[in-house]
N, C-alpha and C positions, 0 to 999 in steps of 0.2 A: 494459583499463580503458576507462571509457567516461563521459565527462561527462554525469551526471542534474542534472534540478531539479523540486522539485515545484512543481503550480501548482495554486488553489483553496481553499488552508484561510481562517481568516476564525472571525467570530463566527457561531456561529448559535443558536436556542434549541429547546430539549428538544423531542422528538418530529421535528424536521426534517430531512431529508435533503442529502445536499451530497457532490459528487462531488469527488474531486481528481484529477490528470492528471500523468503523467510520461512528459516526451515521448523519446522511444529508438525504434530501430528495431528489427524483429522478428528480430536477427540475438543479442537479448539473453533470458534467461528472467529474469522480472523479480518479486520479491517485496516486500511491502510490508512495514513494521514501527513500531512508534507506541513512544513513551515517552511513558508518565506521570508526572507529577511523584511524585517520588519513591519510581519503580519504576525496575526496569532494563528496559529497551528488550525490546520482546516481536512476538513474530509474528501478522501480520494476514490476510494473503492470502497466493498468488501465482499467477500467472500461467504457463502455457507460451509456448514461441515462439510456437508456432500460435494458442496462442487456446484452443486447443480441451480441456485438462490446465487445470483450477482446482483449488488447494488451500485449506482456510478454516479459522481458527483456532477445534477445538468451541465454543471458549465466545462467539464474536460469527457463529457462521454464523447464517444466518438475517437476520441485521442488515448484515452486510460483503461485499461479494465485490470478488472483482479479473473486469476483461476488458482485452482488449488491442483494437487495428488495428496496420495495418501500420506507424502512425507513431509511435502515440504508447498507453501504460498506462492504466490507469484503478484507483480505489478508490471505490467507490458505497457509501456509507454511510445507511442507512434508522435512525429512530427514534432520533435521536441523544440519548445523556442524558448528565447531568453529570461522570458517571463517566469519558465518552470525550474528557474534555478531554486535550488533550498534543501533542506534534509526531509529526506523521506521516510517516513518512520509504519513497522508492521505491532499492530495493536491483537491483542486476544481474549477472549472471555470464553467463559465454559458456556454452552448454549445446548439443550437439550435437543433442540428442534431443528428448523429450519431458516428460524431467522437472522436476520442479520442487523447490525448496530451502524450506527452513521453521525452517532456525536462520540466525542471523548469519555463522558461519561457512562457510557455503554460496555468500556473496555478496562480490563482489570490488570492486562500485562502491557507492559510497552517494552519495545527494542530501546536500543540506544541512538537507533535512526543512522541515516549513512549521506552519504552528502553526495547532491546530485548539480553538476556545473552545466548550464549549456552558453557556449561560449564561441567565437571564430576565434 
């Protein structure tokens, strides 16, 4: 287990870009995942230890990716629209290797997720 938090979500308005951050160290494979109001919780990105293994949900690649450093995760979000409002949450699991997880239960830590508006 490993204490996450996300950091970054906020108001912002359609078409705008806005990054969040979840600070861990590279010792975690770390995937992202958002709920929508009144969806069940769904998968966004994720990241390998290294950096170097990204995985992206077909339906927001192109708009979502994950990267990592050695300190800290990342979720970079391009051309946001109102659709992507919801909490966005940074998930972890100890991963020896290179792979990466893309369901819920792949991930053994979660954030407490941060809340993401996009809005005029």
């Amino acid at each position: 287990q490993v204490q996450l938090v996300e950091s970054g979500g906020g108001l912002v308005r359609p078409g705008d870009s806005l990054t969040l951050s979840c600070a861990v160290s590279n010792d975690w494979q770390i995937g992202w995942f958002r709920q929508l109001p009144g969806t069940e919780r769904e998968f966004v990105a994720a990241v390998s230890r290294s950096g170097r293994k990204i995985k992206n949900s077909d339906s927001l690649r192109g708009r979502f990716g994950a990267s990592r450093d050695r300190t800290k995760a990342y979720l970079q979000m391009s051309d946001l629209r109102h659709e992507d409002t919801g909490v966005y949450y940074c998930a972890a699991r100890w991963e020896r290797w290179e792979s990466v997880g893309d369901t819920q239960a792949d991930y053994t830590s979660w954030g407490p997720g941060t809340q993401v508006t996009v809005s005029t």
